[in-house]
N, C-alpha and C positions, 0 to 999 in steps of 0.2 A: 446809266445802266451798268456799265463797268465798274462805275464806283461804289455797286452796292454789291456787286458780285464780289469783289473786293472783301468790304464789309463779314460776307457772308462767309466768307474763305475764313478766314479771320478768327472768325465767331464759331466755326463748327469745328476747326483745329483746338481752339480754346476748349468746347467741349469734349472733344476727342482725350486731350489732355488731362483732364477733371476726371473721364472717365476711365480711362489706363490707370492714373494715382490712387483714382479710389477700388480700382479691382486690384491693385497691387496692396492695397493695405487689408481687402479682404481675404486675398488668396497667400500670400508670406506675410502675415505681422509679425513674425519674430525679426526679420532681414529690415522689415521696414522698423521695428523698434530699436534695433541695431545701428541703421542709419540716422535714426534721427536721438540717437544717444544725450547729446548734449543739449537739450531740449528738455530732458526726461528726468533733471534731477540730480544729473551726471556729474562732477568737473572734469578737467583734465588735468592731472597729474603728473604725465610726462609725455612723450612722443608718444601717440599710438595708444596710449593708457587711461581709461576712466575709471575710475571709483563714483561711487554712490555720495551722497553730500552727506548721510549717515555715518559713513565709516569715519573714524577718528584718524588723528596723525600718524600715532602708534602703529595702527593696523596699514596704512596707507605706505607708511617705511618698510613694515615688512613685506608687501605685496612686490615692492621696487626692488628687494632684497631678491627674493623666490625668482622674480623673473629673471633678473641676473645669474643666477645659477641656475634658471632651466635653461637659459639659453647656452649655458652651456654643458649641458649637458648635450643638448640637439645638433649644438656642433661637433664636440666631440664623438656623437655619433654618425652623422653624418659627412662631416670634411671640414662643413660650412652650412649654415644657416642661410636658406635664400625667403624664407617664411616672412612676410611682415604684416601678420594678423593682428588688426586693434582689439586690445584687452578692456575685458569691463566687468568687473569686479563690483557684485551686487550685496547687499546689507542683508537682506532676506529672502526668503526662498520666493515668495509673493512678484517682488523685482527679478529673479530669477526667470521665474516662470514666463515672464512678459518678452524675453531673450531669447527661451532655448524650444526647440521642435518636443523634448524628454522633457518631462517635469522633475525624472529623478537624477539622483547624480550629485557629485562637486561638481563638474563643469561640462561645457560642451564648447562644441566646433563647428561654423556656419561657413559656410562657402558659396560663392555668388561668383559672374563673371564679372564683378561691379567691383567687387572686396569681398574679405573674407573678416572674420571676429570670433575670439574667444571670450566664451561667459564664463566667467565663477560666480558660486556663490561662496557664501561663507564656509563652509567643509572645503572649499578648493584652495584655500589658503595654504598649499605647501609647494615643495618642486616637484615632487611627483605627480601632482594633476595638471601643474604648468607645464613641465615639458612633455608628458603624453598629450593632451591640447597640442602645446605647437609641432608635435610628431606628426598627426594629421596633416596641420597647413602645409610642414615640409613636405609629406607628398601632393597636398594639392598645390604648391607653388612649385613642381620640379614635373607635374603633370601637365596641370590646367585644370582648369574646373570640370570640359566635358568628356576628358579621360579618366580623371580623378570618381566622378558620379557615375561614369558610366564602364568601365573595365576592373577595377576592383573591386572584389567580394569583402562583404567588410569584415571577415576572419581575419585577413590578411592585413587591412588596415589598421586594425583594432591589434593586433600582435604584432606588428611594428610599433605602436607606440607603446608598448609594453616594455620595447625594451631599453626605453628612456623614464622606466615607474617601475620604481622599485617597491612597489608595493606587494606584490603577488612573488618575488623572488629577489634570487641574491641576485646584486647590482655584479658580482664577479662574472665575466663571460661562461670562463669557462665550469662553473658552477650553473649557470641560469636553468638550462636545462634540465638539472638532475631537480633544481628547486621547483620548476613547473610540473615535471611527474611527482614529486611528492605533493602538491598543494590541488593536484588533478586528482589523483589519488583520495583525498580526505572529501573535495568540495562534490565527486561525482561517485564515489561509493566504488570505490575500485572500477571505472568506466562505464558503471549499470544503468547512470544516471545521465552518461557525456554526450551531450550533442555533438551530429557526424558534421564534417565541415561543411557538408553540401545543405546543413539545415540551418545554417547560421552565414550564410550568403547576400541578404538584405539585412538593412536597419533591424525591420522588424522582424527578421526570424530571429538575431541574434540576440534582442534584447528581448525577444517575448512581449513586445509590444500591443495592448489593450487598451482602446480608446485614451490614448497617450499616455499610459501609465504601463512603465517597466516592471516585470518578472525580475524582482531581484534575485531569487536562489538560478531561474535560468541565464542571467545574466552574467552571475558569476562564475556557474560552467562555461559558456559562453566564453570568459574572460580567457579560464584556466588553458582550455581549450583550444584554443587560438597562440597564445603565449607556449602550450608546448609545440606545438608545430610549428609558429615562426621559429623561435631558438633552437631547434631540430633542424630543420632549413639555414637555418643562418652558421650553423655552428659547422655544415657541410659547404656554403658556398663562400661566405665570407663578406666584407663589406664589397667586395670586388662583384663577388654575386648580385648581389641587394641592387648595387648602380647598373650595373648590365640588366635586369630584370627591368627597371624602371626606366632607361633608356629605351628597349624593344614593345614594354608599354606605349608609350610616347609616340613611339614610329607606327603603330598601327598590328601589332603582335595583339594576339590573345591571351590574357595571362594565365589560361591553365595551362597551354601549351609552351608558354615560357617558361613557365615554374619548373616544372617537369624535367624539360630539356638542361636548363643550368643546373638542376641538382644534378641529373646526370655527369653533365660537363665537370664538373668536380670531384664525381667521385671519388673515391681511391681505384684504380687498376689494378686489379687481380694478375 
């Protein structure tokens, strides 16, 4: 009788097991296509690194290159790099899709308590989509996963890594800002068009997200948007700021009410 209880134990953990695997690949398949990367077509190309078995040498050398110089860039913005998100570098948008939560885009950012991964696709082939990608993981590795999803609005996340993508402004500090009011300015109609920051607070307000398909014109206010208020913010508190905000995140602080208070703390004195 024991021995079949046994048995029994056994057998319904097994399926207990079977059935967790297979709700986990119905409810994240992008996290579970991530995990099971090297399975999928993949190789691996260097520490942490997949490319697609499509991609040729060529493209595969400059991918190693990019990453190289966004990382440092991520350092240089931050002090140090604690981020070690595996990269996976897809041939076509098709394979892309299979990765990322967004269909649109050069790349995206996934985060788990498990690991974290960046997707490219073929448009993300430069350093400016590489080190905005691991801008995010720098905050989700200097957070955690359930600070990182759950206290930051993603204005603020999306404009910090703005300011490792030089794409929307000048890479000069103290320039960046005047280049995010002029590109706010063209992208939002002299502010007529600018989403307020309280509407771009979620994934989906920011990206105008529809049955998984991105608003690109509101996506790009969105970006502008976001990027002038960080480097408005950043250009008052400083990198000193940036770590003090992210620390009192950490510890259990609100971040409107952090934000707030260090910009204050900075100000200039009258």
């Amino acid at each position: 009788m024991i021995r079949w209880s046994g048995k029994r134990l056994i057998v319904n953990i097994l399926l207990f097991g079977i059935f967790l695997l297979a709700a986990y690949y119905l409810w994240f398949p992008p996290i579970w296509a991530c995990q099971t990367v090297r399975f999928r077509g993949f190789s691996k190309i260097a520490p942490a690194v997949y490319a697609s078995d499509q991609i040729n040498t060529q493209r595969r050398d400059s991918l190693l290159h990019f990453i190289g110089q966004a990382r440092k860039r991520v350092s240089g913005f931050w002090g140090e790099q604690r981020g070690e998100a595996t990269i996976i570098f897809c041939s076509n948008r098709e394979e892309y899709q299979k990765f990322c939560l967004l269909y649109e885009g050069a790349g995206c950012s996934l985060g788990t308590p498990t690991g974290s991964w960046i997707v490219l696709n073929p448009d993300g082939l430069n350093v400016d989509v590489i080190a905005h990608e691991m801008c995010h993981d720098e905050l989700f590795a200097r957070l955690g996963w359930m600070k990182a999803k759950s206290s930051l609005p993603q204005w603020f996340d999306e404009g910090v890594a703005l300011m490792v993508d030089y794409r929307y402004s000048d890479p000069d500090l103290t320039r960046r800002y005047n280049g995010y009011v002029q590109e706010w300015d063209i992208l939002t109609n002299h502010g007529k068009t600018a989403p307020h920051l309280q509407d771009i607070v979620t994934l989906n307000g920011f990206f105008g997200t529809q049955r998984g398909q991105a608003d690109a014109s509101r996506t790009a206010q969105s970006y502008v948007t976001s990027g002038k208020e960080v480097s408005r913010w950043l250009g008052l508190v400083g990198q000193a700021g940036l770590q003090r905000l992210v620390q009192q995140v950490r510890d259990g602080y609100e971040f409107d009410q952090a934000y707030r208070e260090i910009e204050q703390y900075h100000r200039p004195k009258l």
